[in-house]
C-alpha positions in Angstrom: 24.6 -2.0 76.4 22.3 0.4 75.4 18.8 -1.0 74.3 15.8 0.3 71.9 12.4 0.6 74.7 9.6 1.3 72.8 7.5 1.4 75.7 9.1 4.6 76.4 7.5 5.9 73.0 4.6 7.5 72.8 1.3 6.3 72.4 0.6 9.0 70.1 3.8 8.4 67.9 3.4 4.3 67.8 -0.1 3.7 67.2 0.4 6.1 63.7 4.0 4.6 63.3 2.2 0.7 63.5 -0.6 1.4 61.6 0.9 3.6 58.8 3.9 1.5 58.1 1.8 -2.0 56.3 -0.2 0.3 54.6 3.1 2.7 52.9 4.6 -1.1 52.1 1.8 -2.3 50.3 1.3 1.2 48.6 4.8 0.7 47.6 4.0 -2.9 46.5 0.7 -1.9 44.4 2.9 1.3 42.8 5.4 -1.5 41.5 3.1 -3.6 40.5 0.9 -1.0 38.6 4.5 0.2 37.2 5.3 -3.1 35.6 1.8 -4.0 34.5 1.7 -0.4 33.0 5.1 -1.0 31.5 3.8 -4.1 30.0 0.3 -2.6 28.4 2.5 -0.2 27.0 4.2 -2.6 25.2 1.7 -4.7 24.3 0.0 -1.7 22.7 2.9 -0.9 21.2 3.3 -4.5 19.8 -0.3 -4.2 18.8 0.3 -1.0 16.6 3.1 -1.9 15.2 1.1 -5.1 14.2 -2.0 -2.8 12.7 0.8 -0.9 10.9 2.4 -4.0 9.3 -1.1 -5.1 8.2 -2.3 -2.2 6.9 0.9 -1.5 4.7 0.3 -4.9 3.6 -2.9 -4.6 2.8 -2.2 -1.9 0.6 0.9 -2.8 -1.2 -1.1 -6.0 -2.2 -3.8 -4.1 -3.2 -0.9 -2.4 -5.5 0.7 -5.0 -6.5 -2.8 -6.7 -7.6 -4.0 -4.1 -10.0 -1.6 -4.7 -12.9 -2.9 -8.5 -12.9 -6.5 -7.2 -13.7 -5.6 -4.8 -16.0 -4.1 -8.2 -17.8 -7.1 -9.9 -17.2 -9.3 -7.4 -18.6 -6.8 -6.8 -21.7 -6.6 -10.2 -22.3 -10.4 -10.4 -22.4 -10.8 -7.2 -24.9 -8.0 -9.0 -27.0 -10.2 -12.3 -27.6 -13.3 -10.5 -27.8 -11.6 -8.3 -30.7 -12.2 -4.8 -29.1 -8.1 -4.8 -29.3 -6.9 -5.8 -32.7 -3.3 -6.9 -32.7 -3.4 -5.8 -36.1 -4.5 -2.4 -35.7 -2.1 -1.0 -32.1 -3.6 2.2 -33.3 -6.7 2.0 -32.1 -5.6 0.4 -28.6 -5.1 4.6 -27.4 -8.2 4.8 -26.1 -8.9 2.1 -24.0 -5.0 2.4 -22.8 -6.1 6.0 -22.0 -8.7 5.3 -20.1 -7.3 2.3 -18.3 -4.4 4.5 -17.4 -7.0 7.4 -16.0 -8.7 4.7 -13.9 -5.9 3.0 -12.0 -3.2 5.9 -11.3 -1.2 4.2 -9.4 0.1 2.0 -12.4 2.7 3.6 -14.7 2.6 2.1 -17.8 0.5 -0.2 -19.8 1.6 -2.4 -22.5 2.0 -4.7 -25.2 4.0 -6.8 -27.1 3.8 -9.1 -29.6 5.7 -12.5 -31.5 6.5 -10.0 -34.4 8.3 -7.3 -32.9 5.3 -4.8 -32.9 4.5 -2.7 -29.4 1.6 -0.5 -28.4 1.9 1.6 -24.8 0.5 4.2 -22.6 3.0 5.8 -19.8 3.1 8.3 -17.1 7.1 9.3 -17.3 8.7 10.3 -14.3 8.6 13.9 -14.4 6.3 14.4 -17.0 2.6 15.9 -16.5 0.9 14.0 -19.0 0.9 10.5 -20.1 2.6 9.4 -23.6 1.5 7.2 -25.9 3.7 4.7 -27.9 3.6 2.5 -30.9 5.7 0.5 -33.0 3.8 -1.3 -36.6 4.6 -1.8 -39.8 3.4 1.7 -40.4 6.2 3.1 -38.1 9.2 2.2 -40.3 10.4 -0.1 -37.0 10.9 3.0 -35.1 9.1 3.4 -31.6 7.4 7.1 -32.0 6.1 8.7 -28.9 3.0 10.8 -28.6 2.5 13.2 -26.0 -0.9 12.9 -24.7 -4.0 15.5 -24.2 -6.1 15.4 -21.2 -9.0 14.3 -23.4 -6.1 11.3 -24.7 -6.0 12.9 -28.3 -2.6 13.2 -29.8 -0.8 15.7 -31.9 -0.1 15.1 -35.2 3.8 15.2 -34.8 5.7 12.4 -32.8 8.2 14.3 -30.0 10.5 11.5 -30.1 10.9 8.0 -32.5 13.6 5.2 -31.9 14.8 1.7 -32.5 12.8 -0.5 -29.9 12.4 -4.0 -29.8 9.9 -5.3 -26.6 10.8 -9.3 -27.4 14.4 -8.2 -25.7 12.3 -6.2 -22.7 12.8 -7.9 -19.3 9.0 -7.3 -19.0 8.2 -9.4 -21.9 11.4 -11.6 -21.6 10.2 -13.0 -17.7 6.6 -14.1 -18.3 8.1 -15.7 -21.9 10.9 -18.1 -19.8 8.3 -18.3 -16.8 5.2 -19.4 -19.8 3.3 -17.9 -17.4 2.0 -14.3 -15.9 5.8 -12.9 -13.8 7.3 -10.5 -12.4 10.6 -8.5 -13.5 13.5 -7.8 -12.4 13.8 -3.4 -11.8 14.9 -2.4 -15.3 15.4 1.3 -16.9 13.0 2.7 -19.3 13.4 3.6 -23.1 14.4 7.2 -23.2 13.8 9.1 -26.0 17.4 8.1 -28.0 16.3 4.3 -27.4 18.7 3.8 -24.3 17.9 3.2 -21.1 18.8 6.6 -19.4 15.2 7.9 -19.2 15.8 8.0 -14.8 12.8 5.8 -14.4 13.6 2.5 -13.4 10.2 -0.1 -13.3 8.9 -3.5 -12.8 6.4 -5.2 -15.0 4.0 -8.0 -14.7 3.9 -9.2 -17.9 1.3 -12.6 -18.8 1.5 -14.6 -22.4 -1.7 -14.3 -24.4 -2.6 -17.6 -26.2 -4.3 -17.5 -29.5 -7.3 -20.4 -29.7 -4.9 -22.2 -31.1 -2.6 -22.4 -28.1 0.3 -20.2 -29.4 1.9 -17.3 -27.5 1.5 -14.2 -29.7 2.8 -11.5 -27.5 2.5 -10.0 -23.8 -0.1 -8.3 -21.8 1.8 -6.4 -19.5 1.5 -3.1 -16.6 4.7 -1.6 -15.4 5.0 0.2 -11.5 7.9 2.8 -11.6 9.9 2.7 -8.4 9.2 6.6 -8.3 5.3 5.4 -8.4 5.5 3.1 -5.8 7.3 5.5 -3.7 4.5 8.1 -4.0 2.3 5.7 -3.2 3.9 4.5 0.3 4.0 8.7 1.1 0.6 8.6 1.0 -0.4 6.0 3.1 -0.9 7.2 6.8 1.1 5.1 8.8 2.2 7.0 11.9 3.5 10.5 13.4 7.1 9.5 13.3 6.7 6.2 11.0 7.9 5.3 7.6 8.0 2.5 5.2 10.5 1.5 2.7 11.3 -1.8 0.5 14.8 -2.9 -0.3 15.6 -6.0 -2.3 17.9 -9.1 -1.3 20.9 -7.1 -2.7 20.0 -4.0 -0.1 18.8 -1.9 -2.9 16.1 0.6 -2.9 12.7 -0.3 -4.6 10.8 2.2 -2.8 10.0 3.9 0.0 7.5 7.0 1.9 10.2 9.6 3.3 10.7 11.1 -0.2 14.6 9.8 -0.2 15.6 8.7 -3.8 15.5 5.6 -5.7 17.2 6.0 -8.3 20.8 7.5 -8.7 21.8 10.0 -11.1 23.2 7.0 -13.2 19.8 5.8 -13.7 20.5 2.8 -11.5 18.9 1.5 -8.4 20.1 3.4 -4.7 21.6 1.6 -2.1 19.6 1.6 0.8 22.6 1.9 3.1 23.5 5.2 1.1 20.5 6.8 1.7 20.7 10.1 3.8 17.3 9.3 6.0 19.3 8.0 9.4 16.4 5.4 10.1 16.3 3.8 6.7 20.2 3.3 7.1 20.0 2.3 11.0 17.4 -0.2 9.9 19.1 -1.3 6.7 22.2 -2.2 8.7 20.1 -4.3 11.4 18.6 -6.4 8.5 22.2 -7.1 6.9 23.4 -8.1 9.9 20.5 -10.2 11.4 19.5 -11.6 7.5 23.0 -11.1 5.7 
């Protein structure tokens, strides 16, 4: 039987052998720890950015999404204070012009009133310059459009006129069944025959305005086109290889910052899961299947 003598060893091989072995172990001991624990900062800074990201998108979409509620506010203010006279829509293009200078990241601004009668300034998908609208009794209940210079004067001609009525408008129909300020539902805007093929689909948050007597005479309201709210996410720095994009319960497209579209040549909201980008389809998919 043969048998392992390490006294037959060298001095100068055993001494290295005895005093080099406990210190490769725990080197091999540290390196896995240092492994995991760098495995695990890693992913906690990961977790952490993806937290700063979620933040900061929410910070700014509710920054958005705020901005047509003080638009109201202020409109509602200039309405009581008679520096906009239901009875003369008119004279509403100037402070709508200016309004709609100031905030660029709303699309349209409007009003409506008990009687049928509408006043509006809108940037149309598309279009280079913003359009102004009314509807009075001096219009022959047409809708006649204005195209707008970049000092806000019109031209003497309208470029388009049409049957509109905004009391049937699911901006001014939601805030009249809520009785209070309310969000749409995405709906198409007029085009310029009176349907709704105009390929910009919006959502308006329209609020009642109460004379002193109590009544609701019409709506205050400020539409975001889904086009809009897509070139707003584009611009928002979010990472290298990030995106954003916002679907509703039904998995459609609202919006969304990889320049994909939102609206279909049919002038009707994009299925997310249709959409060619393969992250926003990989990612619509988890959420259907985790959320239904």
């Amino acid at each position: 039987m043969l048998r392992f003598n390490t006294s037959r060893l060298s001095v100068k091989l055993t001494v290295p052998l005895l005093l080099t072995i406990p210190v490769l172990i725990v080197v091999v001991i540290l390196s896995t720890v240092a492994y995991r624990h760098c495995r695990a900062t890693a992913a906690d800074l990961a977790s952490q950015n993806l937290d700063r990201i979620h933040v900061e998108i929410s910070r700014h979409m509710d920054w958005m999404l705020d901005v047509p509620r003080q638009i109201n506010h202020v409109n509602e203010g200039l309405i009581r204070d008679g520096m906009l006279d239901p009875a003369d829509l008119w004279s509403w293009r100037d402070i709508y012009f200016h309004e709609a200078q100031a905030f660029d990241t709303v699309s349209a601004i409007v009003w409506g009133s008990q009687a049928g009668e509408t006043v509006w300034v809108a940037r149309y998908a598309g279009d280079d310059h913003l359009t102004f609208t009314v509807k009075d009794e001096s219009t022959d209940g047409q809708a006649v459009d204005y195209r707008m210079g970049p000092d806000g004067q019109i031209g003497p001609s309208p470029k388009a006129s049409y049957p509109f009525d905004p009391r049937v408008r699911p901006w001014y129909v939601a805030p009249m069944v809520a009785g209070e300020a309310s969000w749409s539902v995405p709906y198409g805007w007029i085009d310029e025959d009176g349907g709704s093929e105009s390929g910009t689909l919006g959502i308006g948050y329209g609020m009642p305005y109460r004379n002193a007597e109590g009544q609701i005479i019409g709506v205050v309201n400020v539409d975001l086109s889904l086009q809009d709210i897509s070139q707003f996410l584009e611009q928002l720095s979010i990472s290298q290889n990030g995106l954003v994009f916002v679907m509703d319960l039904d998995g459609l497209m609202i919006a969304n910052s990889c320049a994909a579209p939102v609206v279909g040549s049919d002038s009707k909201q994009v299925a997310a899961l249709s959409l060619s980008d393969p992250h926003v389809a990989s990612a619509t998919a988890h959420l259907t299947e985790s959320f239904s």
